[in-house]
C-alpha positions in Angstrom: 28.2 51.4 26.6 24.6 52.1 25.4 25.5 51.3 21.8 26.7 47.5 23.1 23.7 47.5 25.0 21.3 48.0 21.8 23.1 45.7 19.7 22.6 43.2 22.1 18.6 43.4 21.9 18.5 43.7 18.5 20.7 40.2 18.2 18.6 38.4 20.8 15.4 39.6 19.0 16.8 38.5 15.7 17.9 35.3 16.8 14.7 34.7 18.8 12.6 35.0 15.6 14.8 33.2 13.8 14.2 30.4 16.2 10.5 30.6 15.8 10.3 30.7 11.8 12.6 27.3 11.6 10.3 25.9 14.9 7.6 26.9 12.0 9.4 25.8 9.3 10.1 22.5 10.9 6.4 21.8 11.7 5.3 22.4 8.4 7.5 20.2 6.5 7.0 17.6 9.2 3.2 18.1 8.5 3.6 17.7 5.0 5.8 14.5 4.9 3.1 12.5 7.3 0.2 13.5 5.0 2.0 12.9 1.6 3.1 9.0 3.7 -1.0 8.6 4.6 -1.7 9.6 1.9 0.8 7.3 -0.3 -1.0 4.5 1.9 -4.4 5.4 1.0 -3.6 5.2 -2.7 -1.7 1.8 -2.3 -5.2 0.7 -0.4 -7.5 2.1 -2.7 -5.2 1.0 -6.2 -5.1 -3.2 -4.0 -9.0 -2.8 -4.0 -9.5 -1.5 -7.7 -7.1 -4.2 -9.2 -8.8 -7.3 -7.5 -12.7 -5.8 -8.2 -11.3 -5.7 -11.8 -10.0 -9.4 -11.9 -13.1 -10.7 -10.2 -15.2 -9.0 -12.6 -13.5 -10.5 -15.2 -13.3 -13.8 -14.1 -17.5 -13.6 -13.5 -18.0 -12.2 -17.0 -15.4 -14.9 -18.7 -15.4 -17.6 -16.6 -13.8 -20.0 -19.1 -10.7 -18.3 -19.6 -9.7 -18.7 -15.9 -7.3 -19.5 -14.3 -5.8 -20.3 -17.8 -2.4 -17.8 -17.9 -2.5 -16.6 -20.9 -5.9 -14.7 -21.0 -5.1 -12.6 -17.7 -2.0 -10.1 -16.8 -1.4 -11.1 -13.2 0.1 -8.2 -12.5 -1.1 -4.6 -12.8 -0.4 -1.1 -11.4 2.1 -2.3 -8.9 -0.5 -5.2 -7.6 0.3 -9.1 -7.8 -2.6 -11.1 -8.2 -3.4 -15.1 -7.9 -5.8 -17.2 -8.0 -6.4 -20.0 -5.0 -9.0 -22.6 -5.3 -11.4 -23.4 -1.9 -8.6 -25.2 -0.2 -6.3 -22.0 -0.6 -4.0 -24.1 -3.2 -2.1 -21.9 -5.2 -3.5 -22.2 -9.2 -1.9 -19.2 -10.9 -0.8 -15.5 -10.5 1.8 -14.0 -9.4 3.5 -13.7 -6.1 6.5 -12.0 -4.3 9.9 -13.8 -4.2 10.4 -14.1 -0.5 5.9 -14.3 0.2 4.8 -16.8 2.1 1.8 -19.3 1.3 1.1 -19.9 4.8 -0.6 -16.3 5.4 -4.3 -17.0 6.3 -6.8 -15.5 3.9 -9.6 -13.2 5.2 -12.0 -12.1 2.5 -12.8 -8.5 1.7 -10.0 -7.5 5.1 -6.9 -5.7 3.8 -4.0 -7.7 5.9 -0.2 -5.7 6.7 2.2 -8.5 6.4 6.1 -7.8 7.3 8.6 -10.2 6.2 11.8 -9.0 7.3 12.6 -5.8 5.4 9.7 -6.2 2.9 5.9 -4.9 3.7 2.9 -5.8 1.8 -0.7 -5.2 1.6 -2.9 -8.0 0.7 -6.6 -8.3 0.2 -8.6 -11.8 -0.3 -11.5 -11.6 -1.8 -13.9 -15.1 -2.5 -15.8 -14.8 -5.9 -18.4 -18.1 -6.7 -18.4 -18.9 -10.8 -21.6 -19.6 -12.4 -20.4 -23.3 -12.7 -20.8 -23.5 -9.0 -16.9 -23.3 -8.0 -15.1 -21.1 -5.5 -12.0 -19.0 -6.0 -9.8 -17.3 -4.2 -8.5 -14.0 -5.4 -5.3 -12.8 -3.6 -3.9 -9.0 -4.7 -0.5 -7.8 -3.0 1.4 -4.5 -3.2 4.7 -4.0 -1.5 5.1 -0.6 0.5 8.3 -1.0 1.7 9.6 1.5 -0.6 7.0 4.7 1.2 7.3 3.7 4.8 10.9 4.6 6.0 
């Protein structure tokens, strides 16, 4: 009878720790996941904000090759980029199939739009040329494929 007895406390302690280490194990990987999706975010944010500094600074040290098409890759890194005159009127870029024109623009703001099953951040940004006109520069990255 004593033998059963010790058995017994030796399973429920084994099991008990067991229970604990996946508890453990569970936090930890659960930990890691949400860091490595903010994190994912953060570098979609910060990759949206490097890509449309880079087009407007080319645009103010070239001016006269804009909006012309083939000077400029509209697309870089994962980001879309277009160009918008002051009325918001699409003049060239790039955009998503299923995007719609009708999203207002917000300068320097990064804007989460949600279209059904696709996601996008989008950052407007207003640059004046030295010939005294106004563009719009619109970047967009999807993240539909990180958040689950």
């Amino acid at each position: 009878m004593k033998k059963m007895k010790l058995h017994s406390i030796k399973l429920k302690i084994t099991c008990w720790y067991t229970f604990v280490l996946t508890l453990v194990f569970i936090f930890v990987l659960g930990g890691i996941f949400m860091s490595s999706e903010i994190y994912s975010e953060e570098m979609i944010r910060e990759e949206l904000l490097d890509e449309v500094k880079d087009l407007e600074e080319e645009m103010m040290r070239y001016p006269e090759h804009f909006p012309r098409q083939d000077y400029v890759s509209y697309y870089d890194d994962g980001v879309l980029l277009s160009i918008y005159d002051e009325e918001f009127n699409f003049i060239n870029g790039v955009l998503p199939d299923s995007f719609s024109l009708e999203i207002p623009f917000r300068k320097s703001e990064i804007q989460t739009v949600q279209a059904g099953q696709d996601s996008w951040f989008i950052l407007d940004e207003k640059i004046s040329l030295p010939d005294g006109s106004d563009l719009w520069i619109r970047g967009i990255h999807s993240f539909s494929s990180i958040v689950l």
